[in-house]
C-alpha positions as CSV (number, residue, x, y, z in Angstrom):
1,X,-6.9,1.9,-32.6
2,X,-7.4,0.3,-35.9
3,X,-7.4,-3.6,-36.6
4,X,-6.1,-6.2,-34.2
5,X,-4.3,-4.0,-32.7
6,X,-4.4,-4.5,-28.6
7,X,-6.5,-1.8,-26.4
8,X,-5.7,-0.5,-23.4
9,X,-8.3,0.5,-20.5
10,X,-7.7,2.6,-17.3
11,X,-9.2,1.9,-14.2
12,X,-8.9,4.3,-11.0
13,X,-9.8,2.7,-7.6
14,X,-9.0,3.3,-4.0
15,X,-7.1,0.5,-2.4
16,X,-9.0,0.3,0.8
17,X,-12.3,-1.6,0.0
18,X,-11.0,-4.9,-1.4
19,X,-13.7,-7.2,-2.3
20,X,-15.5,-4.4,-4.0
21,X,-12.7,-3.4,-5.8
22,X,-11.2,-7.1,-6.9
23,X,-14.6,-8.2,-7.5
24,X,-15.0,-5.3,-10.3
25,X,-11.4,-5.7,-11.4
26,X,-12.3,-9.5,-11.8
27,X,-15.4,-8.5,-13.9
28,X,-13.5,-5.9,-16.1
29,X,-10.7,-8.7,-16.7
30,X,-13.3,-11.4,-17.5
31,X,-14.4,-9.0,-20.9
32,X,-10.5,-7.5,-21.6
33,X,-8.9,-11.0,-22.1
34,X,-11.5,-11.7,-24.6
35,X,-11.3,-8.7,-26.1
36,X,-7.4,-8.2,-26.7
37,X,-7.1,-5.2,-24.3
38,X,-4.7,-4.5,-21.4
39,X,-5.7,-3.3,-18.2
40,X,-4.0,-0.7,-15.6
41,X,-5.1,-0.3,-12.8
42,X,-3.9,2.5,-10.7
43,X,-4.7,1.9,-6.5
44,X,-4.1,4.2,-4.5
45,X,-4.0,5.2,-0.8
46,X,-5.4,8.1,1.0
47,X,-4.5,7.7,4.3
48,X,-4.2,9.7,8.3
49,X,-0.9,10.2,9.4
50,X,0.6,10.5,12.7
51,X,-0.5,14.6,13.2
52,X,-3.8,13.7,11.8
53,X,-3.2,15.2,8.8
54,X,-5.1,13.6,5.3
55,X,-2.3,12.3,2.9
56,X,-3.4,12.0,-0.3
57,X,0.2,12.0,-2.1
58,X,-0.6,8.9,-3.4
59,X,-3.2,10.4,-6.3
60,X,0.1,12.1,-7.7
61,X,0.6,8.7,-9.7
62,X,-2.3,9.5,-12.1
63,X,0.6,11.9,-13.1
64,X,1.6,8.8,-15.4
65,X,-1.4,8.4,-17.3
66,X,-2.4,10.3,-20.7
67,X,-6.0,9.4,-20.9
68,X,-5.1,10.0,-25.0
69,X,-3.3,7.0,-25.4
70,X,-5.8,5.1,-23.8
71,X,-9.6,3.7,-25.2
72,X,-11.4,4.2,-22.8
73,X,-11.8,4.2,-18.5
74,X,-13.4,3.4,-15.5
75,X,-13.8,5.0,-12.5
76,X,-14.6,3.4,-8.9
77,X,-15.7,7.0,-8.3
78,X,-17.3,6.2,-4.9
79,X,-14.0,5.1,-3.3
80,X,-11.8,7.8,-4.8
81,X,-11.8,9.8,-1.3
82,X,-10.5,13.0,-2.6
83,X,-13.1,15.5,-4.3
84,X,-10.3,17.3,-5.9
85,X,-8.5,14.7,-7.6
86,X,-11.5,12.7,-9.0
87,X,-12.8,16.8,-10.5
88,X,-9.0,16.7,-12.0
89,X,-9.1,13.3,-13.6
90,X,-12.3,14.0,-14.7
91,X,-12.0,17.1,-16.6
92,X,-8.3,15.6,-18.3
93,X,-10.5,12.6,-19.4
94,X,-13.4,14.5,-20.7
95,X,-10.6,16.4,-22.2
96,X,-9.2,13.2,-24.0
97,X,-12.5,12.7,-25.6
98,X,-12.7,8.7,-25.1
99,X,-15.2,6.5,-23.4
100,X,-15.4,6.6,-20.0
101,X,-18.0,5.2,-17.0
102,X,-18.2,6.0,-13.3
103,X,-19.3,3.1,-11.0
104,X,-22.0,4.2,-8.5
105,X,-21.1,8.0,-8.5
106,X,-23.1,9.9,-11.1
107,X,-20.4,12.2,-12.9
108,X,-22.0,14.9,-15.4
109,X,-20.9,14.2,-18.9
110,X,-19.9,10.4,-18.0
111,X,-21.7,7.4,-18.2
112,X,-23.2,5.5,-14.7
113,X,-23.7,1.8,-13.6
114,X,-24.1,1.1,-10.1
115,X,-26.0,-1.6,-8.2
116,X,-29.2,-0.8,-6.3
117,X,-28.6,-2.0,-3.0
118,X,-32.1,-1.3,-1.9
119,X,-33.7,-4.2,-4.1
120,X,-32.2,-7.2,-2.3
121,X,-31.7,-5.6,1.1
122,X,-35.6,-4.8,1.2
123,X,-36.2,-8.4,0.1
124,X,-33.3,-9.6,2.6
125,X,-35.3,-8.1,5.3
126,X,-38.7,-8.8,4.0
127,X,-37.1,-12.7,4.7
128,X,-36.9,-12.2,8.2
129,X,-40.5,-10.7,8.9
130,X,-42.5,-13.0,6.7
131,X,-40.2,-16.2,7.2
132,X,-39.1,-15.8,10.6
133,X,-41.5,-13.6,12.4
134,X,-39.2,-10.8,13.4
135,X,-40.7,-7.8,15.4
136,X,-38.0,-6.3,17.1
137,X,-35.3,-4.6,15.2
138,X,-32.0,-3.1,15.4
139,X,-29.8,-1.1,12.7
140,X,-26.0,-0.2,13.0
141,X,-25.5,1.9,10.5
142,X,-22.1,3.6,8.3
143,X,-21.0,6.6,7.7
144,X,-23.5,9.7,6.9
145,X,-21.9,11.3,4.3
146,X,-21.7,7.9,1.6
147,X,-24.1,7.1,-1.1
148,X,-24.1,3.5,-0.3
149,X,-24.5,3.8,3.5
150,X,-27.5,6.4,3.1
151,X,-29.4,4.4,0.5
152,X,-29.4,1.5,3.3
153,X,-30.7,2.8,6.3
154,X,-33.5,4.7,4.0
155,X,-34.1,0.9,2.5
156,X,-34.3,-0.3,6.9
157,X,-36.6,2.6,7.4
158,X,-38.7,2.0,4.2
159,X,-39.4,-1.5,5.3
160,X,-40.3,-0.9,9.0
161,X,-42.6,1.8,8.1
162,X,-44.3,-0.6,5.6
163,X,-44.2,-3.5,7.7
164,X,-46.0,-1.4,10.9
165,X,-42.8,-2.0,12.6
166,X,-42.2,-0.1,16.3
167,X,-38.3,0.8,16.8
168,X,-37.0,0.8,20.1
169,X,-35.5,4.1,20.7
170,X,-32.2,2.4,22.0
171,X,-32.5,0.0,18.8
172,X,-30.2,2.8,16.4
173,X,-26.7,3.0,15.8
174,X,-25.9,5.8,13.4
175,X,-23.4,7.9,11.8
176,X,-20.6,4.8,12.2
177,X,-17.4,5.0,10.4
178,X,-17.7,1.4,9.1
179,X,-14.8,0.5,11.5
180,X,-15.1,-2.8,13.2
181,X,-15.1,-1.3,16.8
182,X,-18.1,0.9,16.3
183,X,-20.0,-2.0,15.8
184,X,-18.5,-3.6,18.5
185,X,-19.2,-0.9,20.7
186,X,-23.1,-0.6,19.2
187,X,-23.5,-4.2,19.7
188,X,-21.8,-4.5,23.6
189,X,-24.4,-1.8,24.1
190,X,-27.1,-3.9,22.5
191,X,-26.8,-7.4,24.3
192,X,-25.5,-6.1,27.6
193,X,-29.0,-7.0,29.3
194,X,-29.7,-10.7,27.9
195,X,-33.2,-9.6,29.2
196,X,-33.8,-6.9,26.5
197,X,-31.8,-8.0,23.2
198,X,-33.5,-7.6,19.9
199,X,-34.6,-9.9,17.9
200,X,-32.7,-9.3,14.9
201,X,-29.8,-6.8,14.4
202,X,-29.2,-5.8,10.6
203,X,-26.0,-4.5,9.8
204,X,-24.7,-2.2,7.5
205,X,-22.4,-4.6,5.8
206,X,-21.2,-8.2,6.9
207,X,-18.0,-6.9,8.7
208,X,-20.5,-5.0,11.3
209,X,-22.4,-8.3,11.5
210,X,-19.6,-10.5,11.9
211,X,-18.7,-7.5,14.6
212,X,-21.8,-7.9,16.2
213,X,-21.3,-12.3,16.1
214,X,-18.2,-11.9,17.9
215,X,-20.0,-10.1,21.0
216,X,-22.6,-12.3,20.7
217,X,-20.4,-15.2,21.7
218,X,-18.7,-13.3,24.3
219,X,-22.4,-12.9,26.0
220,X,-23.2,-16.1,25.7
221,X,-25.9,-15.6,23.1
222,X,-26.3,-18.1,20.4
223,X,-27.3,-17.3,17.0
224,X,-29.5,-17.8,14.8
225,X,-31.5,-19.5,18.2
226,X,-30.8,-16.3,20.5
227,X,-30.4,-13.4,17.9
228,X,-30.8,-13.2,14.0
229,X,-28.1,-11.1,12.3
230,X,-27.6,-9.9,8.9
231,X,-25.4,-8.1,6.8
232,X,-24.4,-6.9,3.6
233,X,-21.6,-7.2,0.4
234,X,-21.3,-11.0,0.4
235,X,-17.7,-10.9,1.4
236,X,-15.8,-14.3,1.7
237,X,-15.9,-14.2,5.1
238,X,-19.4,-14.1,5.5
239,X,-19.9,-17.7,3.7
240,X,-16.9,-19.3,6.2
241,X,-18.5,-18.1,9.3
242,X,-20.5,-20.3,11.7
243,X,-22.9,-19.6,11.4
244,X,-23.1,-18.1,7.7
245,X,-24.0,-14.7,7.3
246,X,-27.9,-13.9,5.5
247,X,-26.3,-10.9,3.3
248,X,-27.1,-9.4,-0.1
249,X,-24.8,-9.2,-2.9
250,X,-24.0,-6.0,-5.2
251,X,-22.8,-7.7,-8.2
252,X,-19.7,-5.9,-8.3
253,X,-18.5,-8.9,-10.8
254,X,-21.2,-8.0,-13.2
255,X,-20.5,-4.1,-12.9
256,X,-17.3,-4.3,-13.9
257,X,-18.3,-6.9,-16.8
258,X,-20.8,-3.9,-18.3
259,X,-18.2,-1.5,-17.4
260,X,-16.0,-3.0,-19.6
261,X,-18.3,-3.5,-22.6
262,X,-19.2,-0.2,-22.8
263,X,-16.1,1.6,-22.9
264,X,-15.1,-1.0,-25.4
265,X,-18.0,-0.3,-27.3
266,X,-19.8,-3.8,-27.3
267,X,-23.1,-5.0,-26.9
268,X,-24.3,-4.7,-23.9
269,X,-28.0,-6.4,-25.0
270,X,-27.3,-9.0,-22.0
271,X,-28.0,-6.2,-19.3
272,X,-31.4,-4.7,-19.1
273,X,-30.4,-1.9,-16.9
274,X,-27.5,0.4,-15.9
275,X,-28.9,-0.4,-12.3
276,X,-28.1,-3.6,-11.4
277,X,-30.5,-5.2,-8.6
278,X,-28.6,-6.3,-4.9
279,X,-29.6,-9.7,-4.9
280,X,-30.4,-11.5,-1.2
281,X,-27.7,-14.3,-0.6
282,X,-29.7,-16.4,2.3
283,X,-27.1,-18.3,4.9
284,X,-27.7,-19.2,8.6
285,X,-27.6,-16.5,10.7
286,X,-31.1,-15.3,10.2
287,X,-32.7,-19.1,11.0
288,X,-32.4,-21.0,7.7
289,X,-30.2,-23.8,6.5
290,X,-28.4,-25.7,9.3
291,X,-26.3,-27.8,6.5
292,X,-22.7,-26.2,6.6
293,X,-21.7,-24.9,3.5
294,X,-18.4,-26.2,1.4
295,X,-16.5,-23.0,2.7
296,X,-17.6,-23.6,6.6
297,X,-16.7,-27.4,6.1
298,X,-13.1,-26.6,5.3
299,X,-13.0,-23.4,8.2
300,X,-10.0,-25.3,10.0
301,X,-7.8,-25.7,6.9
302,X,-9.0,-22.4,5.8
303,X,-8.1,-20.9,9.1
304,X,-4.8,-22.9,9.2
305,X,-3.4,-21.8,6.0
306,X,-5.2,-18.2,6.7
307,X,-2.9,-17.8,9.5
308,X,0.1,-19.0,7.9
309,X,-0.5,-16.3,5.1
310,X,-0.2,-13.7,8.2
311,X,2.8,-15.4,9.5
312,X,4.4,-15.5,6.0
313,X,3.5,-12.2,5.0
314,X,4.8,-10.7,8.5
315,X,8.2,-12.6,8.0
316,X,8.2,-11.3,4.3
317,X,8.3,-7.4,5.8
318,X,11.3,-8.7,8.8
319,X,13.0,-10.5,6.2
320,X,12.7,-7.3,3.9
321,X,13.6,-4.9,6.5
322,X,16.9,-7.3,7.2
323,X,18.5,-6.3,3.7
324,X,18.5,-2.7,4.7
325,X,20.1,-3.3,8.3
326,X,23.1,-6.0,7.2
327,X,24.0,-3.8,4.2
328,X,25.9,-0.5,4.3
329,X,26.0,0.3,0.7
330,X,23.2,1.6,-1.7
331,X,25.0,-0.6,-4.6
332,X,24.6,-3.9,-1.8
333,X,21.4,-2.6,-0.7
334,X,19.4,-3.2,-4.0
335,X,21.5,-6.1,-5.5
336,X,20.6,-8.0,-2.0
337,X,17.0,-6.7,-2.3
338,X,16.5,-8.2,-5.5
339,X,17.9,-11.8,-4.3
340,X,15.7,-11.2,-1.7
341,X,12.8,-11.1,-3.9
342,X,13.9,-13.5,-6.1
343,X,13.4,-15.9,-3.5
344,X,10.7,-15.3,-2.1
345,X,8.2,-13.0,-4.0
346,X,5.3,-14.7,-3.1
347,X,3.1,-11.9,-2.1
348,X,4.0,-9.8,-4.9
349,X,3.2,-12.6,-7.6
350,X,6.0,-14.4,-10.6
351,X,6.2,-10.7,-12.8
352,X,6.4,-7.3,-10.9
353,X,8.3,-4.1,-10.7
354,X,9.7,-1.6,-8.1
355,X,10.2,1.9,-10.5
356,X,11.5,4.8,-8.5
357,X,12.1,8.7,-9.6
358,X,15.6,8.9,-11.0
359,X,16.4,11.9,-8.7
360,X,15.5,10.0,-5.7
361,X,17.7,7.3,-6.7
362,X,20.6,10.3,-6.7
363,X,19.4,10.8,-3.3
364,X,19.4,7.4,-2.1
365,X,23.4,6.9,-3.3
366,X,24.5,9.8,-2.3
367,X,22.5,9.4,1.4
368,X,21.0,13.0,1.0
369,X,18.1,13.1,3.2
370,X,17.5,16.9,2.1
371,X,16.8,16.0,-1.3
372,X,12.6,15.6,-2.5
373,X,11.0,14.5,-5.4
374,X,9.2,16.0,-7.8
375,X,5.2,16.0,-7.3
376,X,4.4,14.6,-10.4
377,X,6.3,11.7,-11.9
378,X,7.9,12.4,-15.6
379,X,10.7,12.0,-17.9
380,X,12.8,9.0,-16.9
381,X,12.3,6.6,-14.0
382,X,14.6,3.8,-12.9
383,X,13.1,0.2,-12.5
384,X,15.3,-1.2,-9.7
385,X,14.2,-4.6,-8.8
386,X,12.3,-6.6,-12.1
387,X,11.0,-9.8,-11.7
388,X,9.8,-12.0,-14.6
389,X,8.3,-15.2,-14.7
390,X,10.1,-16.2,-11.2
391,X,13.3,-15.2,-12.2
392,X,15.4,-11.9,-11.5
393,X,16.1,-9.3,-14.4
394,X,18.5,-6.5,-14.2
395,X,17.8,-3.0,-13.5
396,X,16.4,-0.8,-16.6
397,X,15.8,3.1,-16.9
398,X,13.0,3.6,-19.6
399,X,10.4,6.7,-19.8
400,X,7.9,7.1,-17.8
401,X,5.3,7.8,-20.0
402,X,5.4,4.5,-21.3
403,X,4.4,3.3,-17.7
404,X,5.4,-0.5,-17.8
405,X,8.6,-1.4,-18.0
406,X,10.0,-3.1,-20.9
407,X,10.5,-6.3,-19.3
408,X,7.0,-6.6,-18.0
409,X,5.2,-5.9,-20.9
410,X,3.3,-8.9,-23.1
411,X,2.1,-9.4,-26.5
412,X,-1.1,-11.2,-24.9
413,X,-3.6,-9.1,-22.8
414,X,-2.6,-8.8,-19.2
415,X,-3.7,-6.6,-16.1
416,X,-1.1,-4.4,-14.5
417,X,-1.9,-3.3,-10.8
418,X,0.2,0.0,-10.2
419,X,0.3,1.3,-7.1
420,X,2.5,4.5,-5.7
421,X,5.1,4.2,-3.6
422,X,4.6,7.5,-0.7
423,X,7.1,8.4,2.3
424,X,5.3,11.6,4.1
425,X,4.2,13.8,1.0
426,X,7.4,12.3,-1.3
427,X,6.4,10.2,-4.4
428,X,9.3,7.7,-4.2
429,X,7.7,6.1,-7.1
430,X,5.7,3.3,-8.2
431,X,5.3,-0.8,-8.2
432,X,4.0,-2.5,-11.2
433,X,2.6,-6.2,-10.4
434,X,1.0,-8.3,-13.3
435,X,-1.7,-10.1,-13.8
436,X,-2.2,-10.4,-9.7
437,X,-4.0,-8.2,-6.9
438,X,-2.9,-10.9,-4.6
439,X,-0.8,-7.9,-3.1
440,X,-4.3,-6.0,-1.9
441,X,-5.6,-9.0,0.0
442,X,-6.0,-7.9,3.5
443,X,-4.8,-4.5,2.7
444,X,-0.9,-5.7,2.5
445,X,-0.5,-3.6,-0.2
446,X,-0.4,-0.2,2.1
447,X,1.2,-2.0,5.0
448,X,4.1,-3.3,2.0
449,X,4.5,0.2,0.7
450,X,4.8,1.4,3.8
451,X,7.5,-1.0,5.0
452,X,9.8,-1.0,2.1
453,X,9.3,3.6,1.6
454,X,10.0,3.6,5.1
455,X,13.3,1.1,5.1
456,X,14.6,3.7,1.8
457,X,14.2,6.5,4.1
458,X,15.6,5.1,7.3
459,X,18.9,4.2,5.2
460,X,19.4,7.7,3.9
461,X,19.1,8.7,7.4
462,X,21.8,6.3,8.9
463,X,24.2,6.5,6.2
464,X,24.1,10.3,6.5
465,X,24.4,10.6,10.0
466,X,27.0,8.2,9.6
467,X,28.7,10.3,7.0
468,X,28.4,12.9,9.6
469,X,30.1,11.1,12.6
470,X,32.7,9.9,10.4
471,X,32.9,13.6,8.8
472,X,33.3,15.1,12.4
473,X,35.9,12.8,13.6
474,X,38.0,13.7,11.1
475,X,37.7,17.1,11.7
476,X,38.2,16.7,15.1
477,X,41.5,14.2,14.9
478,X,43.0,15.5,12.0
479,X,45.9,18.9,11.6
480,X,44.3,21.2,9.6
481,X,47.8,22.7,8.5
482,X,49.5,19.2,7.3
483,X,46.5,17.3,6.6
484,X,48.1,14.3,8.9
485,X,46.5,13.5,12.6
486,X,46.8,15.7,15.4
487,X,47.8,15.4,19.1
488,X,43.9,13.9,20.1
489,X,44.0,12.1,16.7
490,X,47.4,10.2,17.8
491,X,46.4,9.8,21.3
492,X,42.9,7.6,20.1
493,X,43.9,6.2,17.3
494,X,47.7,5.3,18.0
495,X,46.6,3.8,21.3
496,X,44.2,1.7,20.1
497,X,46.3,0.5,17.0
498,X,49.1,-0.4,20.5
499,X,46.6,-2.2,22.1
500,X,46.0,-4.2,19.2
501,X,49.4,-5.5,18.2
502,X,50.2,-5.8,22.1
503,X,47.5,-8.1,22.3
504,X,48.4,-10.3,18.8
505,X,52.2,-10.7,20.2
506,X,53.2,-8.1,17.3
507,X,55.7,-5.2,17.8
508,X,55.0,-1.6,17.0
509,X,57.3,0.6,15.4
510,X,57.1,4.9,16.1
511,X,59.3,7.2,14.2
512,X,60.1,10.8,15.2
513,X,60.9,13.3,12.8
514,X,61.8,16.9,13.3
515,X,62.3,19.8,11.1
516,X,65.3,21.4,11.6
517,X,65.6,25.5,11.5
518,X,62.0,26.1,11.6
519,X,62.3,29.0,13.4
520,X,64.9,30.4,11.1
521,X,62.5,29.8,7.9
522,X,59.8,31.5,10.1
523,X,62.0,34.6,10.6
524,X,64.1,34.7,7.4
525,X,60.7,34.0,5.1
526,X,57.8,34.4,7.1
527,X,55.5,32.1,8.7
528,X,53.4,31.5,5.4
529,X,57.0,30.0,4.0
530,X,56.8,28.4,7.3
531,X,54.0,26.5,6.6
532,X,54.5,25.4,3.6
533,X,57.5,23.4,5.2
534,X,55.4,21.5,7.4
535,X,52.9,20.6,4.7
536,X,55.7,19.3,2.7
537,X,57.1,17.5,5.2
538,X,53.7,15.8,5.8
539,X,53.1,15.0,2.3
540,X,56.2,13.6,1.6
541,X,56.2,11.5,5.0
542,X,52.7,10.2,4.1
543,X,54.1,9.2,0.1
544,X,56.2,7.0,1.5
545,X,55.1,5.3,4.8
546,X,53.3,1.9,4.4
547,X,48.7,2.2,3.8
548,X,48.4,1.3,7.7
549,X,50.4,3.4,9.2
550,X,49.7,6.3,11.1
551,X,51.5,9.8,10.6
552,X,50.8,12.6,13.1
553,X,52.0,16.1,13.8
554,X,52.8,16.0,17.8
555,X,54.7,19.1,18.2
């Protein structure tokens, strides 16, 4: 791109490790604003569903991107949980020929940056031997098969053997799935016996060691006093703690700043390596500082307002849910779904964008559950619901390929978050939110997919059973000859229309006609002539009766 003219840089993430991944996005941001240069950023989901099957439909929205019209791209490789899809993406960008880095996971033919988490986690735990006397240690570990989670427990190991260090054989928690409740489980077996509790436990990351605080308190045991713990990652919730979590931070920030520069091609003199050290971030829960920090000193209105987001965000989902229920049309549905969001789009942020597969639309008016969409989106998509700077703009079908709609784009740099909407193995289609990730926080972003895919789907499924009963009732009430109700139809319908004027003090009127010499136009002309009479009898009796009446054939 010659000139002025404004860049535009791809980043591919996973949508489940948030800090990491709004910590780089805040990095890359930091350099594109400067430099003129918009930023997508396509999150995605891989996710087990209810057979315990791996869904990975979500990937299908790199469908959108032509890696030719952009300059350049980064990759949060590590957290891209399918192989295949990062070998895909891979090959179409080398294909594309533009600049491209991969953050943490070395890709052949692609540049690297990653962090070395090694370098403050050895220094981290250096703290706690030479500043705190520590002998007796603990490790709960991640997962075995990621980079990250490896290069720790080789960086525990390397300082205990250097250190002299014996390990307890029932010290060592491996092989975890960095879920909260293996820690849990690893810690409840760790300080069961207040007789026999390590010294210090060092965790895997700070959500293990907050884990492991929780327990702690549960026993009885007081820390740092009782039992040191440390973590790593530096996550927010580590500084608000009491006490504060001793962690090490990545600087995920920075990554994404050098990122950044070098697919745009600047100088990058300011880093001295493409392997940026961990640095230790010292708080309380190892035994230094008792001062509460500014975070821990606000913890109640932090916790207040914490909880109100849950609240809010859980009434956001009811409240979104409640369009779908009090509305029967598809028209209603999205005209009411955009006032809904007009009002209150907090979580989604002032400028954002629902964009669904025109076919699916089809579908979705015509309530035809059998209908899918195509794998891969293409050709023209349908932005339903558009909202722009706080205020509701109507509907707009534009082609896909130019990703944004028209109404969201800007003549200043922004960053669009665009993020697939899935039901099952479906892609439904996409949401566009600008210049805010607020929507990832606390991994809302699946659990708001998943809410409003799931409300689309449970409306085609109503409305066509609906369709159905309604369909069947007919069938079953109605003369198939004239086309007018039959004896059953009468009988439940003509009673209950009775009842009801019986019970407003109105009359109620019935009319019998018969068609004379039926049997002679039967004989004479044959029972095809025959009818033919009674249809035209019918037809001409429902011409002329008033809308709300009721004609039958009871003979």
């Amino acid at each position: 791109m010659q000139g002025n003219a404004k860049k535009k840089i791809v980043v591919l993430t996973s949508g489940w490790s948030i800090e990491y991944v709004t910590d780089v996005i805040s990095g890359i941001k930091s350099v594109a604003e400067k430099e003129n240069t918009d930023v997508y950023v396509f999150s995605c989901y891989q996710f087990t569903d209810q057979l315990l099957r791996t869904n990975a439909t979500g990937y299908n929205i790199y469908s959108l991107i032509d890696y030719k019209n952009f300059d350049g791209v980064i990759l949060l490789a590590n957290i891209i949980e399918s192989e295949k899809v990062l070998n895909e993406e891979v090959a179409k960008i080398k294909k594309a020929g533009i600049p491209a880095v991969s953050i943490y996971k070395k890709i052949e033919g692609i540049d690297c940056i990653s962090a070395d988490d090694s370098v403050g986690f050895l220094q981290l735990l250096q703290h706690t031997k030479d500043v705190h006397n520590c002998s007796d240690y603990a490790y709960i570990g991640g997962p075995g098969n990621t980079n990250e989670s490896q290069l720790r427990l080789q960086t525990f190991f390397k300082f205990v053997g250097e250190n002299h260090i014996q390990l307890k054989e029932n010290r060592l928690f491996l092989n975890g799935d960095y879920s909260n409740q293996f820690a849990i489980n690893a810690a409840q077996k760790l300080l069961k016996n207040k007789n026999d509790i390590p010294e210090i436990i060092v965790c895997v990351n700070d959500n293990a060691a907050l884990s492991v605080m929780s327990v702690a308190i549960e026993h009885g045991i007081k820390i740092p006093e009782e039992l040191k713990v440390i973590g790593f990652d530096n996550v927010p919730l580590s500084r608000q703690a009491i006490p504060s979590i001793s962690t090490c931070d990545a600087q995920n920030k920075n990554l994404g700043v050098y990122a950044a520069k070098k697919v745009l091609k600047l100088d990058c003199s300011d880093f001295k390596s493409e392997i940026l050290p961990s640095v230790p971030v010292i708080g309380q829960s190892c035994g230094c500082k008792s001062e509460l920090n500014e975070n821990q000193s606000n913890l109640f209105i932090n916790s207040f307002f914490g909880f109100d987001e849950v609240r809010k965000f859980n009434g956001h989902l009811h409240h979104m849910e409640d369009v779908f229920l009090l509305k029967n049309d598809s028209d209603e549905i999205l005209n009411e779904l955009g006032n809904f969001f007009l009002r209150d789009h907090s979580i989604e942020g002032s400028d954002f964008a629902i964009q669904i597969q025109n076919e699916y639309m089809d579908s979705f008016s015509i309530n035809d559950i059998s209908l899918k969409t195509k794998k891969n989106i293409d050709g023209k998509i349908s932005a339903i619901i558009q909202i722009v700077n706080d205020k509701k703009v109507e509907p707009c079908v534009f082609d896909s390929s130019e990703i944004i709609s028209p109404a969201l784009r800007d003549k200043k740099p922004a960053l669009y978050l665009i993020m697939p909407l899935v039901y099952i193995d479906s892609l439904i289609g996409y949401c566009t939110f600008k210049n805010s990730v607020k929507i990832l926080f606390h991994k809302r972003g699946y659990q708001w997919m998943r809410n409003l895919c799931n409300h689309f789907e449970t409306y085609k499924q109503k409305s066509s059973y609906r369709q159905l009963s309604e369909k069947y009732l007919s069938l079953a009430t109605q003369d198939a000859l004239s086309g007018v109700l039959n004896r059953y139809g009468y009988n439940t319908f003509a009673t209950e229309l009775f009842e009801k004027n019986k019970s407003s003090g109105k009359s109620s009127v019935v009319i019998f006609a018969d068609i004379n010499s039926m049997k002679t136009i039967n004989d004479q002309f044959g029972h095809l002539q025959g009818d033919f009479a009674i249809k035209t009898i019918a037809d001409a009796i429902q011409n002329q009766i008033p809308e709300k009446w009721l004609a039958a054939r009871y003979g």
